[in-house]
Residue frames as qw, qx, qy, qz and C-alpha x, y, z in Angstrom:
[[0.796, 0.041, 0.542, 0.266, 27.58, -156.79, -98.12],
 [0.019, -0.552, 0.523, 0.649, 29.77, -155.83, -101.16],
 [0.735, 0.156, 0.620, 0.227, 28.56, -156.50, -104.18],
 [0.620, -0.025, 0.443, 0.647, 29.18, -156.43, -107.81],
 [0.202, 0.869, 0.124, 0.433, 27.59, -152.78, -108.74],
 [0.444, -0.874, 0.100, 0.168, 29.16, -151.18, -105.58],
 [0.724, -0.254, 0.322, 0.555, 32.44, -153.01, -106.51],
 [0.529, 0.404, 0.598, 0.446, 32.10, -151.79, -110.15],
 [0.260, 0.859, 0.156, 0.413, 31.43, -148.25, -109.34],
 [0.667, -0.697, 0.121, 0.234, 34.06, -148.07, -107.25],
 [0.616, 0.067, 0.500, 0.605, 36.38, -149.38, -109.90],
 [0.345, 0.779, 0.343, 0.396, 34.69, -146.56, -112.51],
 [0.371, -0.926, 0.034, 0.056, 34.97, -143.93, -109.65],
 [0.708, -0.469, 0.260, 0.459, 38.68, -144.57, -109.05],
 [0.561, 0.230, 0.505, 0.614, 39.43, -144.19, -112.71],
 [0.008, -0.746, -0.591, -0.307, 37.66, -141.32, -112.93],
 [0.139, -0.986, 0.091, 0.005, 39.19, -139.12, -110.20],
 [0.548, -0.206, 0.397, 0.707, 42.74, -140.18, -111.50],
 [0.370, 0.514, 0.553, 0.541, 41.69, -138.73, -114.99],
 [0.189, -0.954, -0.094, -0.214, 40.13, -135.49, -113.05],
 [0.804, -0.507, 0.123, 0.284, 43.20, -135.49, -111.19],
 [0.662, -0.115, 0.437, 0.598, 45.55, -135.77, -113.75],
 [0.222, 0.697, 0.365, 0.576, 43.79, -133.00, -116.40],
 [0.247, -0.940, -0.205, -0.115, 43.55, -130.62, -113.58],
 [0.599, -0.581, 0.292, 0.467, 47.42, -130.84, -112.31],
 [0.688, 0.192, 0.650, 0.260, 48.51, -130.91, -115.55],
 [0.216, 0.815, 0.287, 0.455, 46.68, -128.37, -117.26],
 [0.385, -0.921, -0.037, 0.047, 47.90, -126.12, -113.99],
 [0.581, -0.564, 0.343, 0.476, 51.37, -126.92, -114.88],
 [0.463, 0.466, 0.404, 0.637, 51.28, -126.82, -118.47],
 [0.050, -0.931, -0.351, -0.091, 49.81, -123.19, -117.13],
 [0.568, -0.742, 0.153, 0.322, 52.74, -122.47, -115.07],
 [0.541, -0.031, 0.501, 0.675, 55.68, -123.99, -117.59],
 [0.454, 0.643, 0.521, 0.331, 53.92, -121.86, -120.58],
 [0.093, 0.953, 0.185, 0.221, 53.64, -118.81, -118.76],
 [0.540, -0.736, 0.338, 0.229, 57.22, -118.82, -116.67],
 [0.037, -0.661, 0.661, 0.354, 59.31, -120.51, -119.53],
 [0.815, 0.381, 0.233, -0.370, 57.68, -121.21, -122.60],
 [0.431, 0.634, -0.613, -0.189, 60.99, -121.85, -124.53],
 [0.138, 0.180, -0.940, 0.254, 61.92, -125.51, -122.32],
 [0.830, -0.157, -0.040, -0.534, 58.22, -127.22, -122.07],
 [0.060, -0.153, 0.904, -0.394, 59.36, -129.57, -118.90],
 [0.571, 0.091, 0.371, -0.727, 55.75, -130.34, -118.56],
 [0.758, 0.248, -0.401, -0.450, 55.08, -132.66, -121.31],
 [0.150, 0.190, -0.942, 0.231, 58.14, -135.26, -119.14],
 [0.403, -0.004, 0.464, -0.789, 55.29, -134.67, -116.45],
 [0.735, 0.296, 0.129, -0.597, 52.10, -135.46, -118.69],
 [0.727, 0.295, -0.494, -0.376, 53.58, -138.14, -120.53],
 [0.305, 0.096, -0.908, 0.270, 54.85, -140.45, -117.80],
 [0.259, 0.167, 0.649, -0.696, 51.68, -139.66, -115.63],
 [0.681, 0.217, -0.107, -0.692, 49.84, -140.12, -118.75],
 [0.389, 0.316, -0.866, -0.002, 51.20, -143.58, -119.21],
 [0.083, -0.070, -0.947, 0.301, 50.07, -144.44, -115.99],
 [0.456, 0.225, 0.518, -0.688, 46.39, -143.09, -116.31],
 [0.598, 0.306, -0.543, -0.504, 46.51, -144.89, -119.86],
 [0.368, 0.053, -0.927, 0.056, 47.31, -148.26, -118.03],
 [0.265, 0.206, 0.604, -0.723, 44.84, -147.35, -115.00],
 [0.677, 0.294, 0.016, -0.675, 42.16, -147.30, -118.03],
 [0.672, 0.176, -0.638, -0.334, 43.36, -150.34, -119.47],
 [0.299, -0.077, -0.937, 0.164, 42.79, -152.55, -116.16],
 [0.308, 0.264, 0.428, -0.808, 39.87, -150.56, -115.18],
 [0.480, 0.503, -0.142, -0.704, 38.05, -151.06, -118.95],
 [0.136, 0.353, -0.901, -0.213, 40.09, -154.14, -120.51],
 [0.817, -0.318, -0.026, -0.480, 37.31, -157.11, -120.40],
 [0.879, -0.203, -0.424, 0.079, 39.49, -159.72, -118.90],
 [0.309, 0.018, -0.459, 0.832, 41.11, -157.31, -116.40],
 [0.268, -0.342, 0.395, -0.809, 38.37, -155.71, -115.35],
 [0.841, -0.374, -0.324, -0.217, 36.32, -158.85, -114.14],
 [0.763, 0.245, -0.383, 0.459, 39.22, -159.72, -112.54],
 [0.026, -0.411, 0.201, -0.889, 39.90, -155.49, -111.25],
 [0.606, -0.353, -0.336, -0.629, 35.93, -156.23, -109.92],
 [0.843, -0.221, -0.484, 0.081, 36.41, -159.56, -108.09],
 [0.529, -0.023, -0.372, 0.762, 39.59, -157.66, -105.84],
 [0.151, -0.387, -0.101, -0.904, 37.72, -154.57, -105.76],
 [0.499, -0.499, -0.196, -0.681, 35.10, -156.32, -104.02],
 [0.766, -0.472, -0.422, 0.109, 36.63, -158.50, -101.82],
 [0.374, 0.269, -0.089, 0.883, 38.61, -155.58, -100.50],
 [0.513, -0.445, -0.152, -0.718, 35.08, -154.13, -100.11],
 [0.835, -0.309, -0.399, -0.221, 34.00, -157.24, -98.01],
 [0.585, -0.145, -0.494, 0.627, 37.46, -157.26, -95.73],
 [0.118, 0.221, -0.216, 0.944, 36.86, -153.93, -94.89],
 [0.539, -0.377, -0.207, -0.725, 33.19, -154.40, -93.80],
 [0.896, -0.101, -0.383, 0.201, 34.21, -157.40, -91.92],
 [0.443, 0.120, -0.291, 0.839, 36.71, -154.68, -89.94],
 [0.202, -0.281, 0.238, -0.907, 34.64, -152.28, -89.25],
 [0.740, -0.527, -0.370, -0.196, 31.62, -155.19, -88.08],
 [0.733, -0.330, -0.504, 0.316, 34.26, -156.70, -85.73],
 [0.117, 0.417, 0.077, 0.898, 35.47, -152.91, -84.73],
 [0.504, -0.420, -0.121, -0.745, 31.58, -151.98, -83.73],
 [0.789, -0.251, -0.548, -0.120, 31.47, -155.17, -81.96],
 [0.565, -0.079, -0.454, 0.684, 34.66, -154.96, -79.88],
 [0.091, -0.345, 0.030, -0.934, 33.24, -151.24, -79.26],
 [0.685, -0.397, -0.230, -0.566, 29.94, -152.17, -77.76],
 [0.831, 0.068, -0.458, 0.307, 31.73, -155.13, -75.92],
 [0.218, 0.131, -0.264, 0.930, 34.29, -152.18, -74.19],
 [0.328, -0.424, -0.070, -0.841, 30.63, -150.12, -73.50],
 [0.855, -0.365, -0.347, -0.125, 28.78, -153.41, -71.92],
 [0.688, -0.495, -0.420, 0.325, 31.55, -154.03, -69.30],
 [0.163, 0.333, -0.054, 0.927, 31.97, -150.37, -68.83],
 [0.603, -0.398, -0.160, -0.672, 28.11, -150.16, -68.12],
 [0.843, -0.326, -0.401, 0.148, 28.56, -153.47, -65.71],
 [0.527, -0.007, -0.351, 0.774, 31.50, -151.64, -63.61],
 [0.080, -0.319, 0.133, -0.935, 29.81, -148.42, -63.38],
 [0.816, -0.409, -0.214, -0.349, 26.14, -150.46, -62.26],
 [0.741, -0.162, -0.539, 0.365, 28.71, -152.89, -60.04],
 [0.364, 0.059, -0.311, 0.876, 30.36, -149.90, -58.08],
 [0.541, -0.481, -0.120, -0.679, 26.69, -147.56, -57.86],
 [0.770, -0.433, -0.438, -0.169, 25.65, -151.22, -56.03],
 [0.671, -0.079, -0.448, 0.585, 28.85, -151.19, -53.75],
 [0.048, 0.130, -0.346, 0.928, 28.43, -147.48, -52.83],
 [0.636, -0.515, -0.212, -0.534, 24.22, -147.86, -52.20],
 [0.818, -0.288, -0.497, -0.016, 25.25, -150.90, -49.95],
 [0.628, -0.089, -0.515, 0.577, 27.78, -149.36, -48.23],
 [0.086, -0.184, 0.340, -0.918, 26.34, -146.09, -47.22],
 [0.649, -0.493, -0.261, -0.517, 23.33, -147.88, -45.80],
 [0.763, -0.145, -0.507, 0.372, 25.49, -149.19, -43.39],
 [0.236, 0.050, -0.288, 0.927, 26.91, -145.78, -42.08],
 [0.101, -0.743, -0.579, 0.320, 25.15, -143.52, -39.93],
 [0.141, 0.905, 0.272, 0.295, 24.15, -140.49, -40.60],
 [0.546, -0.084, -0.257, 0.793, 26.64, -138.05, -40.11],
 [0.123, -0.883, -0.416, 0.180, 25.90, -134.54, -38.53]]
């Protein structure tokens, strides 16, 4: 069952490897642009529209009436997906049972029918 720490460090977690994400690309291009052509610093286009979005990623991840909100989706999200992978295991086992019935039916059909035959020489 999903609940509302799991959901909540889920939500943190997400936010968290955008931000690692975004400092690590970033800093690797700011590496690149600096050291290939330091006169035209393209990189900043980069970091500031991608910073935009890991500024808004913190403000519905942090915000208190977006993140109760972030939380509540977060976790039923959590809950559909557990709910998928029950019915999933089920249908799986299901598929195994009348596997295991066909393979036990067909044993019985081949005991019964070679007691019928004679021995062959």
């Amino acid at each position: 069952m999903a609940t509302q720490a799991k959901a909540e460090d889920r939500l943190d977690m997400g936010f968290a490897i955008h931000a690692a994400v975004y400092v690590i690309v970033v800093g690797g291009l700011f590496y690149l642009n600096y050291t290939r052509n330091p006169e035209r610093m393209w990189v900043l286009w980069v970091a500031g529209g991608w910073g935009l979005g890991v500024a808004l990623h913190a403000f519905l991840t942090y915000a208190p009436g977006f993140r109760e909100k972030s939380i509540a989706a977060k976790r039923e999200r959590m809950e559909k997906r557990e709910n998928r992978v029950e019915m999933r295991q089920e249908r799986r086992e299901e598929r195994q049972a009348n596997r295991n019935a066909t393979h036990e039916n067909i044993a019985d059909r081949m005991s019964e029918s070679s007691s019928d035959r004679p021995p062959t020489i």
